[in-house]
C-alpha atoms as one frame of an Amber mdcrd trajectory, in Angstrom:
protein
  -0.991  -3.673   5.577   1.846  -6.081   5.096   5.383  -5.412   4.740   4.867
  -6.491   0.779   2.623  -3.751   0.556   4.600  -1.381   2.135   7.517  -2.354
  -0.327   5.013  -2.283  -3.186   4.466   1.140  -2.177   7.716   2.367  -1.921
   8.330   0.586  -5.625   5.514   2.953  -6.650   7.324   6.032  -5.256  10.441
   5.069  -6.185   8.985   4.179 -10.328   7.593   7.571 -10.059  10.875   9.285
  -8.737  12.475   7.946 -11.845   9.741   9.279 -14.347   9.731  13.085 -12.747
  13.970  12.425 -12.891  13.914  11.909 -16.833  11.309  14.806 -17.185  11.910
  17.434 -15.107  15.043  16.902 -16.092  15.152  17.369 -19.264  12.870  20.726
 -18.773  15.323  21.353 -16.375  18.059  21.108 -19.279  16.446  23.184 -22.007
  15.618  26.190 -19.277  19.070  26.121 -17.984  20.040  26.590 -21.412  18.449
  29.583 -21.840  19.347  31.224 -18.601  22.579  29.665 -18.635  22.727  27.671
 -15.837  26.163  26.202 -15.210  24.361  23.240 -13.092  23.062  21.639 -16.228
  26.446  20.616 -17.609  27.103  18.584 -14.776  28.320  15.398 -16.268  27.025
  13.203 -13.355  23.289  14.542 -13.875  23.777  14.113 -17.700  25.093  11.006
 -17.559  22.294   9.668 -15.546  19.656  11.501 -17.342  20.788  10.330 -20.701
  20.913   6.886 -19.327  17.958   6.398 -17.776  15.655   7.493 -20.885  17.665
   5.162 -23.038  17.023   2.312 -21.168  13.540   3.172 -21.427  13.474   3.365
 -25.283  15.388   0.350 -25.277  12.886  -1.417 -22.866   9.898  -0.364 -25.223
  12.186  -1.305 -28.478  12.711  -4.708 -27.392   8.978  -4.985 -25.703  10.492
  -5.360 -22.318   8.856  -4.838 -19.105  10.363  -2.453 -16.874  11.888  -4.390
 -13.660  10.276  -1.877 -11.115   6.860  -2.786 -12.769   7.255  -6.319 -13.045
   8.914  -5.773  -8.786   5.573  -3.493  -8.077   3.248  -6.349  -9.303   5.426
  -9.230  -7.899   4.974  -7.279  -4.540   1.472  -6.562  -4.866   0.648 -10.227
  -5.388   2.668 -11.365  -2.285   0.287  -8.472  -0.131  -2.613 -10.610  -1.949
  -3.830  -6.971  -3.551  -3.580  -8.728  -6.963  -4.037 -12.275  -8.004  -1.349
 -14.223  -9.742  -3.075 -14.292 -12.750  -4.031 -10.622 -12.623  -3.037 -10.189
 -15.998  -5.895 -12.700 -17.832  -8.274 -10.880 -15.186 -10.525  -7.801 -15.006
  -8.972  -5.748 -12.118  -8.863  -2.078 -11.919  -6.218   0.413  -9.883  -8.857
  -0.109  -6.640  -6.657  -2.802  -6.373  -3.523  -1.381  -5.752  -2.561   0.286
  -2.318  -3.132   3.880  -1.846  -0.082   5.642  -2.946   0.466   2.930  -6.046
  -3.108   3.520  -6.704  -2.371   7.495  -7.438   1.032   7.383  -8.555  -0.497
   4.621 -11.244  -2.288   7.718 -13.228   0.791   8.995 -14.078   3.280   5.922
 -14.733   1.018   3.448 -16.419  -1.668   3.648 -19.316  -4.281   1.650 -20.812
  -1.790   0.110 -23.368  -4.506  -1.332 -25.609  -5.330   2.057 -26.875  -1.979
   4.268 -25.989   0.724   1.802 -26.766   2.118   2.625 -29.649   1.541   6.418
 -29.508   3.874   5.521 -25.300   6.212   3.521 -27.218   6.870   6.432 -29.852
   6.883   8.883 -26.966   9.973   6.792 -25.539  11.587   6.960 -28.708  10.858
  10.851 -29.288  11.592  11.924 -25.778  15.053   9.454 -25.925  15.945  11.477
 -28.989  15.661  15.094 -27.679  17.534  14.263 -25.024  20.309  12.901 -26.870
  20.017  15.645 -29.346  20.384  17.977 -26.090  23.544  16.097 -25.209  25.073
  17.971 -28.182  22.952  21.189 -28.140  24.216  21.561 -24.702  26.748  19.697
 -23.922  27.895  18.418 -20.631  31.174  20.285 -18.954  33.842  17.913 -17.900
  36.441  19.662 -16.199  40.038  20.090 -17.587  42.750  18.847 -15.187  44.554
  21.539 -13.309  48.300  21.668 -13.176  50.013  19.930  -9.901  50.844  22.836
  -7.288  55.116  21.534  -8.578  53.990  22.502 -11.866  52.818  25.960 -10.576
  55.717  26.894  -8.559  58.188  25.995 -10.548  58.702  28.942 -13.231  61.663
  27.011 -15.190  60.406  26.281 -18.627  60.695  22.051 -18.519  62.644  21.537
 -21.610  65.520  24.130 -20.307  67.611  21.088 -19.265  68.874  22.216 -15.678
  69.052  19.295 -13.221
C-alpha cells in the first residue's frame, strides 16, 4: 500500500467523520431538546453543524461534487486502485482500499437510481436543521460586567469625580 492509498483512506474516514457530524448531530440536537441539555446551544457546535449541511444542499443545488470525493478519487487513482477514466468504466467498490471500500456503503449511492430522492434528502435534512436553529436556538453568552463595574456601587450618572 502506497502513501496515496493511505491518504485515500484517511479521506474516506475523514468524509465519513463529516456525515456522522451532520447526523448525529442533529439527533443529538432534537434529544437535547427534550432533556434539556445545555450542551446543544453551544454556538460553536451550531455554527458548524448548520454550516456544514448547507454546504451540502448547496453542493447538490448547484450539482457540485463534494471536494473530499473528488480528493478520495484523485487519491485513489494516484495508488493505481482506479483508472483515470474510472468514471466511463465498469468498476465496483472491490476497487477501493479496505476502509474506503466499507465506509463507501454509507457515504455514496448508486446515483442513477437514488439521485434525486439524495439530492431532496440534502435539501430536507438542510431544512430541519435550520428550522432547529430557531426551535432551539443557540445560547450566546451575554457579556459580564468588568470586576470596576462590580465594585464600584456609585450609580455612574451621580457626577462625583
Amino acid at each position: 500500500m502506497n502513501i496515496y492509498a493511505v491518504l485515500a483512506e484517511l479521506v474516506s474516514i475523514i468524509h465519513f467523520a463529516i456525515i456522522a457530524f451532520v447526523v448525529l448531530g442533529q439527533f443529538a440536537i432534537l434529544l437535547g431538546w427534550v432533556l434539556r441539555w445545555r450542551w446543544i446551544r453551544n454556538p460553536w457546535f451550531r455554527v458548524a453543524h448548520v454550516g456544514t449541511i448547507v454546504i451540502v444542499a448547496v453542493e447538490a443545488m448547484v450539482e457540485f461534487e463534494c471536494p473530499l470525493t473528488t480528493l478520495e478519487y484523485n487519491l485513489q487513482i494516484e495508488a493505481g486502485q482506479l483508472d483515470p477514466d474510472f468514471r466511463n468504466q465498469n468498476w465496483s467498490d472491490d476497487d477501493f482500499g479496505f476502509i474506503s471500500r466499507h465506509l463507501r456503503k454509507f457515504t455514496f449511492y448508486d446515483l442513477t437510481r437514488h439521485g434525486v430522492v439524495l439530492d431532496a434528502s440534502y435539501y430536507v435534512f438542510a431544512g430541519l436543521t435550520l428550522a432547529t436553529v430557531f426551535l432551539v436556538p443557540p445560547r450566546f453568552r451575554r457579556q459580564l460586567p468588568t470586576t470596576q463595574e462590580v465594585s464600584d456601587p456609585r450609580p455612574s450618572g451621580s457626577g462625583r469625580q
